[in-house]
C-alpha beads as a LAMMPS data file, in Angstrom:
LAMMPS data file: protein, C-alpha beads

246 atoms
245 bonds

1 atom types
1 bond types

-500.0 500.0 xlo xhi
-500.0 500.0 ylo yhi
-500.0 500.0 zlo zhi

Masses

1 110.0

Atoms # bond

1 1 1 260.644 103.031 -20.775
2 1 1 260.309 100.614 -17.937
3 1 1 262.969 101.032 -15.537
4 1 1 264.017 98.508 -12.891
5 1 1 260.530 96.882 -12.249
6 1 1 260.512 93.103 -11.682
7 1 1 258.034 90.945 -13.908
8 1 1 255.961 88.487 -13.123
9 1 1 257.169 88.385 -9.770
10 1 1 256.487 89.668 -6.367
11 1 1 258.685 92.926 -5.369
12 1 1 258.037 95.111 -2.020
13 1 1 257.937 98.957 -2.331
14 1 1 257.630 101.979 -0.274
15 1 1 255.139 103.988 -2.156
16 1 1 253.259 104.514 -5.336
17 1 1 253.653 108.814 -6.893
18 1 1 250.957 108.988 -9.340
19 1 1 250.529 112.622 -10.757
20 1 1 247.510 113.364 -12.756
21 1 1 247.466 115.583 -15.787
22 1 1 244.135 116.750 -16.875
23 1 1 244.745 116.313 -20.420
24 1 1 243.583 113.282 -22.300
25 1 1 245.879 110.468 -22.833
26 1 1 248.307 110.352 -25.626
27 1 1 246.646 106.292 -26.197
28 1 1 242.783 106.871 -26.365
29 1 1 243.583 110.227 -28.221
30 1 1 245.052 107.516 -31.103
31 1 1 242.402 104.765 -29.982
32 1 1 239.217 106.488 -29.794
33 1 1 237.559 104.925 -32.670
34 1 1 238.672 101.300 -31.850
35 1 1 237.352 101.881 -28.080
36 1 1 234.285 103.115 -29.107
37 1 1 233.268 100.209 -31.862
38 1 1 234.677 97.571 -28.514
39 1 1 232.501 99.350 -26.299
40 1 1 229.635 98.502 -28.480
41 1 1 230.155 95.169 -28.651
42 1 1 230.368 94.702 -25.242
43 1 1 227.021 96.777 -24.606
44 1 1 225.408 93.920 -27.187
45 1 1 227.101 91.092 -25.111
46 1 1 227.448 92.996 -21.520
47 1 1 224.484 95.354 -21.302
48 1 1 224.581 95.660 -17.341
49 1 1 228.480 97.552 -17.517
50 1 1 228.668 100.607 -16.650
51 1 1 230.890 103.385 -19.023
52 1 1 231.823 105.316 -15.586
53 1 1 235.877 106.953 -15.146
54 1 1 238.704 105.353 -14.063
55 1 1 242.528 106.271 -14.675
56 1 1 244.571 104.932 -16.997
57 1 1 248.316 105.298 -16.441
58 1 1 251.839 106.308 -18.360
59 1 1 255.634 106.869 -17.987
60 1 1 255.628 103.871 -14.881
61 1 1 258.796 104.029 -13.613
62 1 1 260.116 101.976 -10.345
63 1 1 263.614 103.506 -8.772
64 1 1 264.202 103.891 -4.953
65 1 1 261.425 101.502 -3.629
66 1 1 258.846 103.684 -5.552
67 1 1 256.594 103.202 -8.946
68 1 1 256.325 106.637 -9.923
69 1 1 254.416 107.980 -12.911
70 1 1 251.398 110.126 -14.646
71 1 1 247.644 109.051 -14.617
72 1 1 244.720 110.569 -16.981
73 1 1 240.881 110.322 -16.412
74 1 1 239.527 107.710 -19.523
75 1 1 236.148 105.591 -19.652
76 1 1 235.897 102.170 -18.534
77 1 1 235.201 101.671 -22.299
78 1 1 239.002 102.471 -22.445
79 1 1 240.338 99.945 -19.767
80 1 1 238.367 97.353 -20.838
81 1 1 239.883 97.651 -25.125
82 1 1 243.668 98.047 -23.125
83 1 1 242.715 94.789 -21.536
84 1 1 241.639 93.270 -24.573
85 1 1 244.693 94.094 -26.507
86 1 1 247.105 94.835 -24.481
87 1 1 248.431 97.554 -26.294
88 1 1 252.614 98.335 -26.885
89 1 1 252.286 101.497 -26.358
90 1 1 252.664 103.806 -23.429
91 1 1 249.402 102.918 -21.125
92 1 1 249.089 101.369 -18.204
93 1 1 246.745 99.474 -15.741
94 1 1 247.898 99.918 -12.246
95 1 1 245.173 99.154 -9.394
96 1 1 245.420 98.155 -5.580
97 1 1 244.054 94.956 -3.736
98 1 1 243.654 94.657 -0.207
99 1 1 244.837 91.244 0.848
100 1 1 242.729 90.344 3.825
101 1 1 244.260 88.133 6.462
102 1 1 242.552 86.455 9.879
103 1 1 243.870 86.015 13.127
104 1 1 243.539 81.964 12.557
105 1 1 245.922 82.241 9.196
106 1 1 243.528 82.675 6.570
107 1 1 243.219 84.988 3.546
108 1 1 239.768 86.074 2.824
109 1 1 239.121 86.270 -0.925
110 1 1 236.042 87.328 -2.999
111 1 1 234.061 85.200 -5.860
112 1 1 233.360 87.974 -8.620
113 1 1 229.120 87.940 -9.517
114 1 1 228.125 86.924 -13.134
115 1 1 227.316 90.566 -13.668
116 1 1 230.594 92.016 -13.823
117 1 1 233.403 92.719 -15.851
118 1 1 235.538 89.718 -14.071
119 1 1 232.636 87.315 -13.622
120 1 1 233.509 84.282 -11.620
121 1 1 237.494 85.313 -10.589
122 1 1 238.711 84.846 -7.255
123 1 1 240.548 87.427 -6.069
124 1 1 241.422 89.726 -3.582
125 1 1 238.961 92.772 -3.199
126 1 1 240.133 95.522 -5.665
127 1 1 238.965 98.116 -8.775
128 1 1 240.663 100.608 -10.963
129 1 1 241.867 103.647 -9.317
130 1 1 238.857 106.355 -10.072
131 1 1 238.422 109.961 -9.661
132 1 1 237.351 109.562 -5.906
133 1 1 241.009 108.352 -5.294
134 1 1 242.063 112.058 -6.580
135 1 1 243.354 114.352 -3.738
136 1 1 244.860 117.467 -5.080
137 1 1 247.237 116.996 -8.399
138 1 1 247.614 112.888 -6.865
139 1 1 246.231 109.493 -6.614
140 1 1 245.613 107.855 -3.272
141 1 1 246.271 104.132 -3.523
142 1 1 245.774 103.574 0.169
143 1 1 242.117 105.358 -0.224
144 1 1 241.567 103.221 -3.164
145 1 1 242.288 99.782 -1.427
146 1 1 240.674 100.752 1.431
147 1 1 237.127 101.953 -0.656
148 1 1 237.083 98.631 -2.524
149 1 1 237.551 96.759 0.631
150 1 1 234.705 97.934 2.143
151 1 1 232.720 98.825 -1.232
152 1 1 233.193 94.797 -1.782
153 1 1 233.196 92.871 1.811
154 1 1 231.881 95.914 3.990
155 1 1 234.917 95.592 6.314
156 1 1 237.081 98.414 7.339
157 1 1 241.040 98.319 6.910
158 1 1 241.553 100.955 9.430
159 1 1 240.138 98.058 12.093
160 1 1 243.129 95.996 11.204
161 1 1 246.872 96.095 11.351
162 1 1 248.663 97.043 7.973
163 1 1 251.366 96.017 6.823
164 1 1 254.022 98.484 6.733
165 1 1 255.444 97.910 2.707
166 1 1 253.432 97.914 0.020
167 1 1 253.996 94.492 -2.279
168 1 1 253.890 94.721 -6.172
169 1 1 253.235 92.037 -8.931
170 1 1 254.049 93.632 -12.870
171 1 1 253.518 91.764 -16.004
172 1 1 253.693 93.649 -19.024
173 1 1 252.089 97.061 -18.522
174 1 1 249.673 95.194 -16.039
175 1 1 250.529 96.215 -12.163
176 1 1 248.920 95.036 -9.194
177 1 1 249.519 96.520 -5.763
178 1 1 248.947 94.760 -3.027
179 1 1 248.986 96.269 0.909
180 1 1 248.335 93.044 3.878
181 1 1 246.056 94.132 6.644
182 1 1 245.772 91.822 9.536
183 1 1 242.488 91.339 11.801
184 1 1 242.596 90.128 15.047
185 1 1 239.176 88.300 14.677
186 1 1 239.008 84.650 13.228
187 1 1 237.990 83.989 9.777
188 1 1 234.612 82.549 10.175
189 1 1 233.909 85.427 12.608
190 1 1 234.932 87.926 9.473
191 1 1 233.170 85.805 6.859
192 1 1 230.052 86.241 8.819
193 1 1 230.396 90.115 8.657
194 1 1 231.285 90.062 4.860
195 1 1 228.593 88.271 3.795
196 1 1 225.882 90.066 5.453
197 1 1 227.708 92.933 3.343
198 1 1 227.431 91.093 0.466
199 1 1 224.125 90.167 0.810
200 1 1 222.769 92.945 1.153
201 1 1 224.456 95.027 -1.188
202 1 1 223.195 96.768 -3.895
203 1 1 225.947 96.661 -5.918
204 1 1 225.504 92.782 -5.921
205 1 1 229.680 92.535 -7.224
206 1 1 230.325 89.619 -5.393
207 1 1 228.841 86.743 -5.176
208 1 1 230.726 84.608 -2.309
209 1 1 233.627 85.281 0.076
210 1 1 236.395 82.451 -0.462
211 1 1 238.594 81.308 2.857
212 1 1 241.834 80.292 1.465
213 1 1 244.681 78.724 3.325
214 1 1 247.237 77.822 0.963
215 1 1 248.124 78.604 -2.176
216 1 1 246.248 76.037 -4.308
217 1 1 242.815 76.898 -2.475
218 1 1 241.940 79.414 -4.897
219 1 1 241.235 77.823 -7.517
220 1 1 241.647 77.738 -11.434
221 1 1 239.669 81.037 -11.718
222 1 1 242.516 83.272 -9.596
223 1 1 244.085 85.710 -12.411
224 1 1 247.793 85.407 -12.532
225 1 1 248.714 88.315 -10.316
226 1 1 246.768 86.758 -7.496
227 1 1 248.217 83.851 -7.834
228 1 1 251.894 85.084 -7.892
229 1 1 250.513 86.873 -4.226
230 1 1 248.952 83.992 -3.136
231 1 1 251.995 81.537 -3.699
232 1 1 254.118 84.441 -2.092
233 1 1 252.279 84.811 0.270
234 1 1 251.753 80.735 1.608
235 1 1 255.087 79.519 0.782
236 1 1 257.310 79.729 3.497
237 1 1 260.662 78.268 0.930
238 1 1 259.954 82.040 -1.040
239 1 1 262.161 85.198 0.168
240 1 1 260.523 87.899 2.215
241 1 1 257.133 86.389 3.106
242 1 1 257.734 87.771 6.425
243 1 1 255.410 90.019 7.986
244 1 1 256.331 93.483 8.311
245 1 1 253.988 95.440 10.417
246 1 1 253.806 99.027 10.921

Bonds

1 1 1 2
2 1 2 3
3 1 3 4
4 1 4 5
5 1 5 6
6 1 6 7
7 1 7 8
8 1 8 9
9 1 9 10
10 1 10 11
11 1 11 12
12 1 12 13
13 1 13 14
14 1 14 15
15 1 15 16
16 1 16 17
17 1 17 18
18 1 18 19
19 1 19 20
20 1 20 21
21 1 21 22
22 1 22 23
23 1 23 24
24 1 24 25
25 1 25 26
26 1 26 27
27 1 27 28
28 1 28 29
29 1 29 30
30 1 30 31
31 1 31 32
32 1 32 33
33 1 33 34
34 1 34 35
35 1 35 36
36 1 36 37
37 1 37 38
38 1 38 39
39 1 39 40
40 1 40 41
41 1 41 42
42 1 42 43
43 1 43 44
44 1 44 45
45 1 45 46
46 1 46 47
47 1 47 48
48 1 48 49
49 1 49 50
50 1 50 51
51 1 51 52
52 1 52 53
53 1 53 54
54 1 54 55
55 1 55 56
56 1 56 57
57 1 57 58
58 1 58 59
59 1 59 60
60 1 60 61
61 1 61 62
62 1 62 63
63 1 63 64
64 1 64 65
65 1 65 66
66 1 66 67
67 1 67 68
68 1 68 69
69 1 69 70
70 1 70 71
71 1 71 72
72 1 72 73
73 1 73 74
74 1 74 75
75 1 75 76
76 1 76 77
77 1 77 78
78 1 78 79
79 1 79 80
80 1 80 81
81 1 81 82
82 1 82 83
83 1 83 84
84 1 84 85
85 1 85 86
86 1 86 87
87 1 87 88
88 1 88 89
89 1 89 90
90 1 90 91
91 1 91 92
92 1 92 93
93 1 93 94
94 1 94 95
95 1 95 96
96 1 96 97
97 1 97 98
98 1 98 99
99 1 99 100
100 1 100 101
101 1 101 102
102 1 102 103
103 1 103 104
104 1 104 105
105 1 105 106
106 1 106 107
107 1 107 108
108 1 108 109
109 1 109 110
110 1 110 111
111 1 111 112
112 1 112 113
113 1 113 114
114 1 114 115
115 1 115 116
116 1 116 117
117 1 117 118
118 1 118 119
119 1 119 120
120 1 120 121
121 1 121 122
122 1 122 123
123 1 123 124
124 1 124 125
125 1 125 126
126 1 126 127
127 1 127 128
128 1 128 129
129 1 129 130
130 1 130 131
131 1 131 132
132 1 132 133
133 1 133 134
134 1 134 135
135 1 135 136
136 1 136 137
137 1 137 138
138 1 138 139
139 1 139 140
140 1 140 141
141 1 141 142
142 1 142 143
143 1 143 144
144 1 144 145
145 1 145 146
146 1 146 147
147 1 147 148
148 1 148 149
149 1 149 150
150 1 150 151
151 1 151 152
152 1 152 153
153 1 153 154
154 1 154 155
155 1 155 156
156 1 156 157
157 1 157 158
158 1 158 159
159 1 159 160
160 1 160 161
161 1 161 162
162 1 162 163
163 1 163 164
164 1 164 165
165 1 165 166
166 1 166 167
167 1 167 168
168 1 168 169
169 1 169 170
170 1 170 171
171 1 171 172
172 1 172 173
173 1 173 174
174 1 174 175
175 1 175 176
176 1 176 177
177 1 177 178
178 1 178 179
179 1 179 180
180 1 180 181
181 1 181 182
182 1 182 183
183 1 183 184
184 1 184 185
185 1 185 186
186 1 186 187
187 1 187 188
188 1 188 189
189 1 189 190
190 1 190 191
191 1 191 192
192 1 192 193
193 1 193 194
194 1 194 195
195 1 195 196
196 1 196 197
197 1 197 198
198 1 198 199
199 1 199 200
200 1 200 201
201 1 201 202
202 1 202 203
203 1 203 204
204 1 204 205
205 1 205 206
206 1 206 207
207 1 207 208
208 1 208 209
209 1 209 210
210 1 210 211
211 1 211 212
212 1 212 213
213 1 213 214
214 1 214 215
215 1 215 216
216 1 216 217
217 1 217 218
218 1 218 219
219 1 219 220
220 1 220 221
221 1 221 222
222 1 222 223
223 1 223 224
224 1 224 225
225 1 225 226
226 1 226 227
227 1 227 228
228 1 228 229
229 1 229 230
230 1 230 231
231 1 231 232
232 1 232 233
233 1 233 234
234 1 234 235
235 1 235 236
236 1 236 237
237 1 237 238
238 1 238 239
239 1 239 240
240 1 240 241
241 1 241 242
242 1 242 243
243 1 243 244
244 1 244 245
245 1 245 246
């Protein structure tokens, strides 16, 4: 049951209480065959991804400024049928961006490469929780946003000021959380360290850093979550755009 979580909207929280179980989950135990005949398909159409394990999410719950709920080890091949379908049952995607912002005003966004699952979005740098962002029985979403930040631009959050409340965007079983980090370097002076990053990468996952500075510089590729953050973000007429720093 979802309880008390905003959609299609941006909400602050405090925290995100992920607990993992070990055992499979209840979905891809009743999906297995459909996953496995998608997965297929997409190797014919999409040899280059890679079946690796990420977490895929039930019993998401928001009460007292926290989204609370249990997380089980599946194959990409999983995610990407849930994201196909977008399933009624009890799975969910929940994943963390880092939202990137320069001393001159700026939000640095990525271009996704043509050899990836999101080919050609513009987004902020993020990924599916995995099983590096396990510590003990728990998922770290700060580690997470933090790893595909600098997996993805090569810049480190811990170099820049974060912003003390996480920020949240839910549509369906779909959640993106977001954390701001602030740099006190300009944007071109960041762009230039990013892009040696991304060109020499060999993960070759993005293909361009973007510079936005308002909410329609995106463009017509930014998925729906990013653009709820971006308009949030820019537009000084919405509620509690304000900066809250540590």
């Amino acid at each position: 049951m979802i309880v008390d979580m905003p959609e299609n909207q941006i909400f602050s929280l405090d925290a995100v209480h992920l607990q993992v179980d070990p055992a499979e989950h209840p979905w891809l135990v009743a999906e297995g065959e459909a996953v496995d005949a998608h997965w297929q398909r997409e190797q014919r159409e999409r040899p280059w991804l890679y079946n690796g394990t990420v977490m895929l999410h039930r019993g998401l719950r928001f009460e007292h400024g926290v989204v609370s709920g249990v997380s089980h080890r599946v194959p990409y091949a999983a995610l990407l049928h849930w994201l196909k379908t977008r399933p009624e049952a009890d799975a969910w995607h929940l994943f963390g961006s880092a939202v990137i912002l320069s001393a001159d005003g700026a939000m640095l966004l990525i271009r996704m490469a043509a050899q990836t699952a999101n080919a050609g979005k513009v987004c902020s740098p993020a990924g599916s929780l995995d099983q590096s962002d396990i510590f003990g029985d728990r998922l770290d979403i700060d580690g997470s946003i933090r790893r595909e930040a600098r997996e993805e631009t090569g810049l480190d959050l811990t170099e820049a000021e974060a912003e003390g409340r996480l920020l949240c965007w839910r549509c369906g079983r779909m959640v993106s959380v977001f954390r701001r980090y602030r740099y006190a370097e300009t944007a071109s002076q960041l762009v230039a360290r990013a892009c040696e990053h991304v060109r020499t990468s060999p993960e070759q996952e993005v293909d361009e850093m973007v510079v936005v500075r308002s909410s329609a510089d995106a463009g017509p590729t930014a998925p729906d979550y990013m653009r709820a953050l971006l308009a949030f973000h820019f537009d000084a007429r919405q509620i509690g755009t304000a900066w809250h720093g540590s």
